[in-house]
N, C-alpha and C positions, 0 to 999 in steps of 0.2 A: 485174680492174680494173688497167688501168695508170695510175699517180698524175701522167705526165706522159706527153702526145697528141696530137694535134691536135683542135682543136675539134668537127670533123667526126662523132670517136669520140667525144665525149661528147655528140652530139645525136645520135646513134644508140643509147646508152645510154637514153638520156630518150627518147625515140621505143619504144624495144623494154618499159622501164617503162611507158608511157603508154596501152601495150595490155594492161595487165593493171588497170588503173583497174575497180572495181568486180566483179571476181573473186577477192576476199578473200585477196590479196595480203598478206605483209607485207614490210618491207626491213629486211634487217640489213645493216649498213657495219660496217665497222673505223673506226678513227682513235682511236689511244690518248690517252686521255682525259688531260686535267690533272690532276695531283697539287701539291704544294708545288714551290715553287722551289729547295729541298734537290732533292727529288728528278731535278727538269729538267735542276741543273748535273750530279748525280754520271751520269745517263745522258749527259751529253752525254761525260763523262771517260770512261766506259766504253766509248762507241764513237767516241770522238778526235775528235771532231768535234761542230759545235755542233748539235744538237738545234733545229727550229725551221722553222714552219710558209713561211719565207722561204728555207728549203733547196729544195724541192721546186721555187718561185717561180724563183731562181736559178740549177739546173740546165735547167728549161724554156726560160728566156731564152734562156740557153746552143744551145741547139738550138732555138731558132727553134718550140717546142713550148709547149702551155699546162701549165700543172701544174690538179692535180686541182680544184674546187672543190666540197666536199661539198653543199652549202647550194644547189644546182643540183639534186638529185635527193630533196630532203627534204621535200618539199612533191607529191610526187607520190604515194607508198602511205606508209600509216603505217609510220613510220621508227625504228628503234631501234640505235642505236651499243651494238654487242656486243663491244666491247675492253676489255681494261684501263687502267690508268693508270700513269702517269710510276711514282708509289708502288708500286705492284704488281708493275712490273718491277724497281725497283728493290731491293725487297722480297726479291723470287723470288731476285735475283742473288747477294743477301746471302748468302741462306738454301742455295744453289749454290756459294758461296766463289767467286763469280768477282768478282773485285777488279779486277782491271786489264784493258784490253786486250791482246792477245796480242805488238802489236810495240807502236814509238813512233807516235806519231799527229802528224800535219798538221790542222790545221782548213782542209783543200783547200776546202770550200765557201765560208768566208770568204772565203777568199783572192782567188778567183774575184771572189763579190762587190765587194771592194773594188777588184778591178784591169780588169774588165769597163769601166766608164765609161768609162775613160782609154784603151780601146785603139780601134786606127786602125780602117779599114772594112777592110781586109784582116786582119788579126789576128782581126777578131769572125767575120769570114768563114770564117779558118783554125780558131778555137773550135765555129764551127758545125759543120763537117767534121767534125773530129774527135768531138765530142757523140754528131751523127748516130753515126757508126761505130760509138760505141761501147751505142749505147743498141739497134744491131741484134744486138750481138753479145751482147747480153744476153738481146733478145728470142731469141735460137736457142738458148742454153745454157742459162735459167732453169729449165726440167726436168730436168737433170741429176741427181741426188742427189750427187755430186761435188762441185758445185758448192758447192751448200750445207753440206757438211762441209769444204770448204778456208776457205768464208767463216766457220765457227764456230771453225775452230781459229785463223784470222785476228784475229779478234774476236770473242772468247767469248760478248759479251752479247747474239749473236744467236740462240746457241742458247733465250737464254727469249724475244726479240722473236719469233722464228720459232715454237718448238716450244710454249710454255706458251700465247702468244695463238691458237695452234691449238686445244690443249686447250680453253682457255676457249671459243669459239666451237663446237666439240664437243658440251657442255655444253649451250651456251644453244639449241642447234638439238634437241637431246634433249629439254630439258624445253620448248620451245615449245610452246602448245597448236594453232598454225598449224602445219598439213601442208605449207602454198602460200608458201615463202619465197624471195624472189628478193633475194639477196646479192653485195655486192661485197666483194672482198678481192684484197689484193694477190698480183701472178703469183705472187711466193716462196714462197709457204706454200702453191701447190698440190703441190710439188716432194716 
């Protein structure tokens, strides 16, 4: 799954779901569950940035792209969100002594958000460009394993966003008593 697409990819998602309707399908998604609002702010300090279902919204815009909407594919096979929560990560991070992030942090997505309205048709234009560019160069390097060890030692608390939400999905596809599960989850964690 990628979390931000064009529309196109997620009616071909719902199309490609839409053919397994009554062949005892099940769906597992991601999408880390809500815990306390302790634990929302201390992830968001953990990865520098604000945690927040308007992130995804705000890099989309950014590039001229829609961001994910779960609630689009929930209604088609019975649907069970197999993630963790805010608490669980936050829990895990504890329990890992990962306290801080690795360097200092920007809240870049705010920032974005708040400076986007105000900018000219050419600056949103030059935003867009760049976006694109860089959301291709992700799509080509996301299977790296590189990749994902410079982003851990970058920001430590992706090793449990990454590795323990793995774990856990692991888990729930083991004990599932569905053989026939059709799952999204994001590119990073195929890595």
């Amino acid at each position: 799954m990628m979390h931000i697409a064009s529309p196109a990819f997620y009616n071909d998602i719902q199309k490609d779901m839409q053919q397994l309707v009554g062949q005892e399908y099940v769906f597992f998604y991601e999408g880390v569950r809500s815990g306390t609002e302790q634990s929302l702010e201390r992830l968001s300090t953990l990865l520098g940035t604000d945690v927040s279902p308007e992130m995804y919204d705000t890099l989309g815009t950014l590039a001229g792209l829609e961001s994910q909407r779960q609630e689009d594919f929930l209604t088609i096979l019975p649907s069970t969100n197999v993630d963790i929560s805010t608490d669980d990560i936050v829990r895990i991070a504890k329990e890992q002594n990962i306290s801080k992030p690795a360097q200092d942090s920007v809240d870049l997505v705010q920032k974005i958000a708040a400076y986007y309205p105000t900018m000219n048709s050419t600056q949103k234009y030059i935003a867009y460009v760049a976006s694109r560019a860089v959301m291709n160069v992700i799509l080509r390097v996301y299977e790296r394993p590189d990749i994902i060890q410079k982003l851990e030692a970058q920001v430590p608390i992706f090793s449990v966003i990454l590795g323990e939400r793995n774990k856990n999905i692991v888990r729930t596809i083991e004990a599932s008593p569905s053989r026939k599960i059709y799952m999204h989850y994001g590119a990073l964690h195929y890595a």
